[in-house]
PAZAPA-4460 file (N, C-alpha, C; in steps of 0.05 Angstrom, whole numbers, plus 32768, in hexadecimal, padded with zeros to 4 digits):
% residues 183
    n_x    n_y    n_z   ca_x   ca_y   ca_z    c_x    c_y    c_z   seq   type   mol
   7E5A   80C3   8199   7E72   80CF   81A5   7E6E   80CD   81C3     1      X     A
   7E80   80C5   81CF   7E83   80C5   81F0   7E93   80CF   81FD     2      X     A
   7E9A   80CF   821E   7EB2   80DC   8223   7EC4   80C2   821E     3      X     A
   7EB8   80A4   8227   7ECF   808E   8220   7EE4   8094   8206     4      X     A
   7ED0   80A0   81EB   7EE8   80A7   81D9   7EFB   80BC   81E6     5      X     A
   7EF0   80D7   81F4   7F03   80EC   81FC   7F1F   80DA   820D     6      X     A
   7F19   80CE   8219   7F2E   80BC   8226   7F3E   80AE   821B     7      X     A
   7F35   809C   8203   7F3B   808B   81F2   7F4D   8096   81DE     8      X     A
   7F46   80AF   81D8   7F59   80B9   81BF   7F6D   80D5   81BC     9      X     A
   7F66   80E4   81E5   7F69   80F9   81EE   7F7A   80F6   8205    10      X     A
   7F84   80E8   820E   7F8A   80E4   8227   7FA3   80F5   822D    11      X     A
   7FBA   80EE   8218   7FD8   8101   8216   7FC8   8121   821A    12      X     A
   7FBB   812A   820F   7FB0   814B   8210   7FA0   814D   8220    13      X     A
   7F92   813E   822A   7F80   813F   8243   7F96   813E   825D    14      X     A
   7FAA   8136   8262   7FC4   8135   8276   7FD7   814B   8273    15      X     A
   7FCF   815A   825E   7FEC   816F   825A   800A   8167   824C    16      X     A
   8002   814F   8240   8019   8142   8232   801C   814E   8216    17      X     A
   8009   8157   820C   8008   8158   81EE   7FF7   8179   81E9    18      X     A
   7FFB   8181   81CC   7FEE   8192   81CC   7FD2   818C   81BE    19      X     A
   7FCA   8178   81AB   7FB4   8170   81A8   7FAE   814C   81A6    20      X     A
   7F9D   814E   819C   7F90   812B   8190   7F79   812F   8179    21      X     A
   7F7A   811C   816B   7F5E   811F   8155   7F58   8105   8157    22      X     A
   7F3C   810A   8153   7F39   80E6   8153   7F17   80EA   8140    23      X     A
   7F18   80D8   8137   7EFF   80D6   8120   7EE2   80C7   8131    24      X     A
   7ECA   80CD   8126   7EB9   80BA   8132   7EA0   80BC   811C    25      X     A
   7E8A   80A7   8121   7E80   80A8   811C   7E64   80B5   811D    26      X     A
   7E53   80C1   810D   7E38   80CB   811C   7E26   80CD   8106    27      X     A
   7E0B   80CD   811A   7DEE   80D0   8106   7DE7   80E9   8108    28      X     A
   7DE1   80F9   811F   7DDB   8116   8127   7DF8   8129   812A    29      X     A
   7DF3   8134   8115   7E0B   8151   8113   7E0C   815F   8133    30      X     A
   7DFD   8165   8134   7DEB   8180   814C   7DEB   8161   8166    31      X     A
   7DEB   8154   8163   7DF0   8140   817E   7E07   8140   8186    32      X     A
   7E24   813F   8170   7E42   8147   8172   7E4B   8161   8175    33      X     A
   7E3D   8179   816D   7E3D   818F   8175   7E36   819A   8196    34      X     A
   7E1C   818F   81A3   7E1B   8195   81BA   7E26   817C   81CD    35      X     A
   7E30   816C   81BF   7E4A   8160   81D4   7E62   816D   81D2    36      X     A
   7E71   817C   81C9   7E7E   818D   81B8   7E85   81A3   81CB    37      X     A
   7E68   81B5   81CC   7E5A   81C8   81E2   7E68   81BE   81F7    38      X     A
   7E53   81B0   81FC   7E57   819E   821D   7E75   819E   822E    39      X     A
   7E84   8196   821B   7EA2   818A   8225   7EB0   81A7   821C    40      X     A
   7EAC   81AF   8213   7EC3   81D7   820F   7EAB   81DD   822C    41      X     A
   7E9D   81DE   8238   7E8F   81F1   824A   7E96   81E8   8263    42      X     A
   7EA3   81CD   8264   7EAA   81B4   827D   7EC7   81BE   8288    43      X     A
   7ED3   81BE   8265   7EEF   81B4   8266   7F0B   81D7   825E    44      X     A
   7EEA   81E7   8260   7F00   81FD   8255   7F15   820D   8268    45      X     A
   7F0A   8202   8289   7F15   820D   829A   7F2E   81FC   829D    46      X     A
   7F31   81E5   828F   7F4C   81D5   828E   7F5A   81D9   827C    47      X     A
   7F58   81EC   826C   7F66   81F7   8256   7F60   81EA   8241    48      X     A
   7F51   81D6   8238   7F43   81CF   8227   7F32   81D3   8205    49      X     A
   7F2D   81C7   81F0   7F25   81D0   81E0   7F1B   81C1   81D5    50      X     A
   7F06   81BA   81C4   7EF6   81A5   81B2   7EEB   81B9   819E    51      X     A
   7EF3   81A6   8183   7EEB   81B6   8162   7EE1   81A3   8155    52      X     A
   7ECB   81A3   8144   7ECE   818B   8132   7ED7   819C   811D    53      X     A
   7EEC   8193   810A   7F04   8197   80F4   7EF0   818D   80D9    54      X     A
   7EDD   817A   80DB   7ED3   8174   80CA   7EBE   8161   80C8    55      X     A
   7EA9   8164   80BE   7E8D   814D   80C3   7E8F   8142   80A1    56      X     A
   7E91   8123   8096   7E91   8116   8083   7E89   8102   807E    57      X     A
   7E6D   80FA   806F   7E6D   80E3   806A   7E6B   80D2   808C    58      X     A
   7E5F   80DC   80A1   7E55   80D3   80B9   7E6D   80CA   80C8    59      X     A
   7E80   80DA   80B6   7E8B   80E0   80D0   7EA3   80F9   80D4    60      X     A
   7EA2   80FE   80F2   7EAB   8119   8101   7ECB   8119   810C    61      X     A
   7EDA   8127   80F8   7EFA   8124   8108   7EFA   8137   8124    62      X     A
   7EF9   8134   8134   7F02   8148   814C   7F15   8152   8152    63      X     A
   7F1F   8167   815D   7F38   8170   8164   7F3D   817E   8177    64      X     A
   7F48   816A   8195   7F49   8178   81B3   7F5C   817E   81B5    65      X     A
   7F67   819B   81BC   7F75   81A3   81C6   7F7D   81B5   81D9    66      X     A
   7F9D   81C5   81D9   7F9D   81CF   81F5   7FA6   81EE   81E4    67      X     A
   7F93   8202   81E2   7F9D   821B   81D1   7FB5   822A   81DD    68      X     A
   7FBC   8227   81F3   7FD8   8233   8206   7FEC   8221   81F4    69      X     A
   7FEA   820B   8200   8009   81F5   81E3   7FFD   8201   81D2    70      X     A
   7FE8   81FF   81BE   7FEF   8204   81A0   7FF0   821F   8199    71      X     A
   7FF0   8237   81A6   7FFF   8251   81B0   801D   8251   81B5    72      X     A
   8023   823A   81C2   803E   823D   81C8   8054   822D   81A9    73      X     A
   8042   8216   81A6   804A   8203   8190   8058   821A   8174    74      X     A
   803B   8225   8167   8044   8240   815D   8056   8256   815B    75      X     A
   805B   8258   8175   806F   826A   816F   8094   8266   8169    76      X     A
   808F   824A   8160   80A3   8240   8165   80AC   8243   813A    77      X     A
   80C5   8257   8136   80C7   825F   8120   80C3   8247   810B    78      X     A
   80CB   822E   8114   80D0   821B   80FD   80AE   820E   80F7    79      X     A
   80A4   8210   8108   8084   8207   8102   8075   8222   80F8    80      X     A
   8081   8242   80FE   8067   8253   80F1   8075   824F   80D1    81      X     A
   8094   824A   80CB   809A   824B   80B1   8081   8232   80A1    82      X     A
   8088   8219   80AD   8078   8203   809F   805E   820E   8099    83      X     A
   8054   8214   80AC   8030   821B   80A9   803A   8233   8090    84      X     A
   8049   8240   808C   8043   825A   8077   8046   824E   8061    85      X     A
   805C   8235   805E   805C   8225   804C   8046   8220   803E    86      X     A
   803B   8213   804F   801C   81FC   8044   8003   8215   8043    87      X     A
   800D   822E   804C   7FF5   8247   8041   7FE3   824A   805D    88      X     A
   7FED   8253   8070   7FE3   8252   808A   7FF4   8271   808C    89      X     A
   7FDA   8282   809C   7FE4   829E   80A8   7FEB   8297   80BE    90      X     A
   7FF9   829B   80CE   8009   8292   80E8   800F   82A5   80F9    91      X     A
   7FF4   82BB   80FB   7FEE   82D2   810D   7FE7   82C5   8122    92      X     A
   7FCF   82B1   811C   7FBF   82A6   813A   7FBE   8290   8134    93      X     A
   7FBC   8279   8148   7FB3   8267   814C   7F99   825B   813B    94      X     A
   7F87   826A   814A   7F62   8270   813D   7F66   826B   8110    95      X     A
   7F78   827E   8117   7F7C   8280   80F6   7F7D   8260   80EC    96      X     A
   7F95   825E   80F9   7F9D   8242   80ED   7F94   8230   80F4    97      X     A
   7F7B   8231   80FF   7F6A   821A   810A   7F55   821B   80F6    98      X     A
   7F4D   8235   80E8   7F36   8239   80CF   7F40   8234   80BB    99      X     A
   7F5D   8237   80B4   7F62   8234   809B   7F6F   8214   809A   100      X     A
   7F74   8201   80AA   7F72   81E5   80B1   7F59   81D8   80A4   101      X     A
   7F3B   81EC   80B8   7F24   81D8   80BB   7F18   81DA   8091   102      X     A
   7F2A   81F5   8088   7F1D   81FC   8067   7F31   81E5   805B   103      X     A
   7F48   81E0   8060   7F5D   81D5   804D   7F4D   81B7   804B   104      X     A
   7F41   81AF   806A   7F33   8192   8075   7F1C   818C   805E   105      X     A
   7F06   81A8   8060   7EF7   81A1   8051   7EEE   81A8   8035   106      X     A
   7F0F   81B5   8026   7F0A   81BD   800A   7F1F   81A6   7FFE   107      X     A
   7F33   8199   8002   7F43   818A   7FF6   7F40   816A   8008   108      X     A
   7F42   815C   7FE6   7F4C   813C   7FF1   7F5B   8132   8003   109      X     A
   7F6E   813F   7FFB   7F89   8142   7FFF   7F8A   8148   8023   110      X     A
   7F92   8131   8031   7F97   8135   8052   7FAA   814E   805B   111      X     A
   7FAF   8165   8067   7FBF   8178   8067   7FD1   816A   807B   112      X     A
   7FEC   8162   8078   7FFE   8156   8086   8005   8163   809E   113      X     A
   8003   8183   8094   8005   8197   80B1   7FFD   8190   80C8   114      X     A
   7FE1   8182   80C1   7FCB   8187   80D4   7FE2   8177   80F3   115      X     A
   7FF1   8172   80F3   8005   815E   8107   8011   8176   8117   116      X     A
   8017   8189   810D   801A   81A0   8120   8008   81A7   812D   117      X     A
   7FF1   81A9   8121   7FDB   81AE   813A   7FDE   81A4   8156   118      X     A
   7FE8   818B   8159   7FE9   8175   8167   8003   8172   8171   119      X     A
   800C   8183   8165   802C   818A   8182   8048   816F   8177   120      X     A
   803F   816C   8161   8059   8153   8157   806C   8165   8150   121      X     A
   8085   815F   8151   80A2   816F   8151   809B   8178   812B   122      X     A
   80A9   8188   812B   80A5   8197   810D   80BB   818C   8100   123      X     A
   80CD   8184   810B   80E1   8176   80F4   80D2   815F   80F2   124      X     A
   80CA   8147   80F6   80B8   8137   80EF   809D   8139   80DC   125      X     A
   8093   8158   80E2   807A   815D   80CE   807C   8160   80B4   126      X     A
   809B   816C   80B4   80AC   817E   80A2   80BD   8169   8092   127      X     A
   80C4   814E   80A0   80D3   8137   8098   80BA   812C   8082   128      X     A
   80A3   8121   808F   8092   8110   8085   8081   811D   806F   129      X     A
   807E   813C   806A   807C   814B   8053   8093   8146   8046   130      X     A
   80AA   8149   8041   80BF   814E   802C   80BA   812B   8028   131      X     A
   80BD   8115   8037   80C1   80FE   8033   80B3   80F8   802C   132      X     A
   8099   8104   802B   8080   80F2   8023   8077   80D3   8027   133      X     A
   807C   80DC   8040   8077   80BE   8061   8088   80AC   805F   134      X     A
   809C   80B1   804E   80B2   809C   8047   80CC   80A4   805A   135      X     A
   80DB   8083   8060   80F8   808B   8070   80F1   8096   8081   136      X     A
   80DE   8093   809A   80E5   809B   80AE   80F2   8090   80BF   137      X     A
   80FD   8093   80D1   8113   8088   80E4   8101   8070   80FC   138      X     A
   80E7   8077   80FF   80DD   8064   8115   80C0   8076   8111   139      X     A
   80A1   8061   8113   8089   8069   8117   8080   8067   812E   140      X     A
   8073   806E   813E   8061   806A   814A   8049   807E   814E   141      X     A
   8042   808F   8160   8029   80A6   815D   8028   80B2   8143   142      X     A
   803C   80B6   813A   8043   80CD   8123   8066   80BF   8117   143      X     A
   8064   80BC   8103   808B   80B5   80EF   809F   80C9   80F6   144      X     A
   80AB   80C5   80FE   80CF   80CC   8108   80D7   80D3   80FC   145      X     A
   80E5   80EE   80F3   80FA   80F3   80E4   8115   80FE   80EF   146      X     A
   810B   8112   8109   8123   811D   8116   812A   810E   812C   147      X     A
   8121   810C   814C   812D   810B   815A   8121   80ED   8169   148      X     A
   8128   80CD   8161   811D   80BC   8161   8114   80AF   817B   149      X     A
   812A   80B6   8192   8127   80A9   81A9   8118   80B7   81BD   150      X     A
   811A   80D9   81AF   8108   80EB   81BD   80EA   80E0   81B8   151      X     A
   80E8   80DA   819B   80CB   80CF   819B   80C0   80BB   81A3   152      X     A
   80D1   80A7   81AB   80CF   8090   81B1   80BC   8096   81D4   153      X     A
   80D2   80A5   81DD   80C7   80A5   81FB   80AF   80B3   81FB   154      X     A
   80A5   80C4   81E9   808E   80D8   81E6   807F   80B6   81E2   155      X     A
   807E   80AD   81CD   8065   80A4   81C3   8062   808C   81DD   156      X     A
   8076   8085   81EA   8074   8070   8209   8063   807D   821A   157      X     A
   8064   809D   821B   805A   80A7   8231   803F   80B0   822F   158      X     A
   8036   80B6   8210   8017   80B1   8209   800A   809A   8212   159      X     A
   8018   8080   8204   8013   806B   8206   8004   8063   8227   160      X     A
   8014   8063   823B   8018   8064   8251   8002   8078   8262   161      X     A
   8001   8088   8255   7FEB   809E   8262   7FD4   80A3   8254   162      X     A
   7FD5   8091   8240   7FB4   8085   8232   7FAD   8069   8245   163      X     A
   7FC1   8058   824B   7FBA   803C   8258   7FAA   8046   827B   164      X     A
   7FBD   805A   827D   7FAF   805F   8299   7F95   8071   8295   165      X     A
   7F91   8087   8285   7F78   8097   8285   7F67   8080   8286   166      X     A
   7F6C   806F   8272   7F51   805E   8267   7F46   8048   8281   167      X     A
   7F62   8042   8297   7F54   803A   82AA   7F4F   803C   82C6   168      X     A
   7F56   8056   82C6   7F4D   806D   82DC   7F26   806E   82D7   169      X     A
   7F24   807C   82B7   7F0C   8080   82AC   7EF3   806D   82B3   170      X     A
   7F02   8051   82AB   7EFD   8036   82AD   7EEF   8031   82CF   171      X     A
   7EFD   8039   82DE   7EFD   8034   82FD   7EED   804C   8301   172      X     A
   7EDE   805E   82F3   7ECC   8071   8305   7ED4   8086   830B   173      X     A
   7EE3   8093   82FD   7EFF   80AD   82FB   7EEC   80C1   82E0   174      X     A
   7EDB   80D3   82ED   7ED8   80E9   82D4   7EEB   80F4   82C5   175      X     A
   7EE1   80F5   82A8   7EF7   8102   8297   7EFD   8119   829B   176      X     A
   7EEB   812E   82B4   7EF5   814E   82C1   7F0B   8149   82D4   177      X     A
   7F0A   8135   82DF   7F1E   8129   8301   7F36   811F   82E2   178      X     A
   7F3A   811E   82D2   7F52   8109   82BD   7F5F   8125   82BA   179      X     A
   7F52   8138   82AA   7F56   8151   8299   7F64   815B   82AD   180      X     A
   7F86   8164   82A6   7F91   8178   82BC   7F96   818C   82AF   181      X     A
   7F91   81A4   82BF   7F93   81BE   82BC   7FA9   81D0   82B3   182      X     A
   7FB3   81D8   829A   7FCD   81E0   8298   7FCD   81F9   8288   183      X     A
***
């Protein structure tokens, strides 16, 4: 694990674009991904920042950076605490629904489709691609379309766009603390 991946698969939430990112990796030492883990929440927490691993399998570690202010605010938003009560989520705290995510991750096969709210994707889309069952969506790109298509269009341009530059800012000798803005 490096910061090149933090850049590589973080960049929209490391800018204040997004409310999270996950990205998978590989590893030999548990406790080597854990105090990198450490490391970057102790760097990055004054940027509003967060690093979890969601799950260690079979060598390898899903991560999950995010910004707990958005996914505080994401929440309170009635049509996403309904979904989460849906899929069996208490929707008192955040914290909650970040434990009962990392149990759903590692007691069932079964991918929890929720987990896309974590990550700040519009809830008619999370809510689309559950009832559709990933079918008929209107346009893919970061995440499948169901509601508002051109809105997402410009979202997933502007990740796009602000992954191309983190990666070569980073590239050119730009710390991933000097990338991380404060929000």
């Amino acid at each position: 694990m490096s910061e090149e991946m933090l850049v590589m698969h973080c960049s929209p939430t490391l800018a204040g674009l997004k409310t999270g990112n996950l990205f998978s990796c590989s590893y030999r030492d548990r406790e080597e991904v854990l105090g990198f883990l450490r490391h970057w929440n102790t760097t990055l927490r004054e940027k509003g920042i967060r690093l979890i691993p969601l799950r260690f399998k079979n060598g390898k570690a899903l991560i999950y950076v995010y910004r707990p202010s958005k996914l505080n605010k994401d929440f309170r938003d009635d049509g996403v605490c309904q979904l989460l009560a849906q899929q069996g989520y208490c929707t008192d705290s955040c914290q909650q629904c970040i434990v009962r995510l990392i149990h759903k991750l590692r007691e069932s096969a079964e991918f929890p489709h929720e987990i896309w709210l974590f990550l700040g994707y519009p809830c008619e889309d999370v809510k689309g691609f559950i009832e559709n069952r990933a079918a008929r969506a209107k346009c893919v790109g970061c995440w499948k379309v169901y509601g508002d298509a051109d809105k997402a269009q410009k979202q997933f341009e502007r990740s796009k766009k602000c992954t191309n530059v983190y990666q070569k800012q980073y590239a050119n000798g730009r710390p991933l603390t000097k990338l991380t803005v404060s929000r």
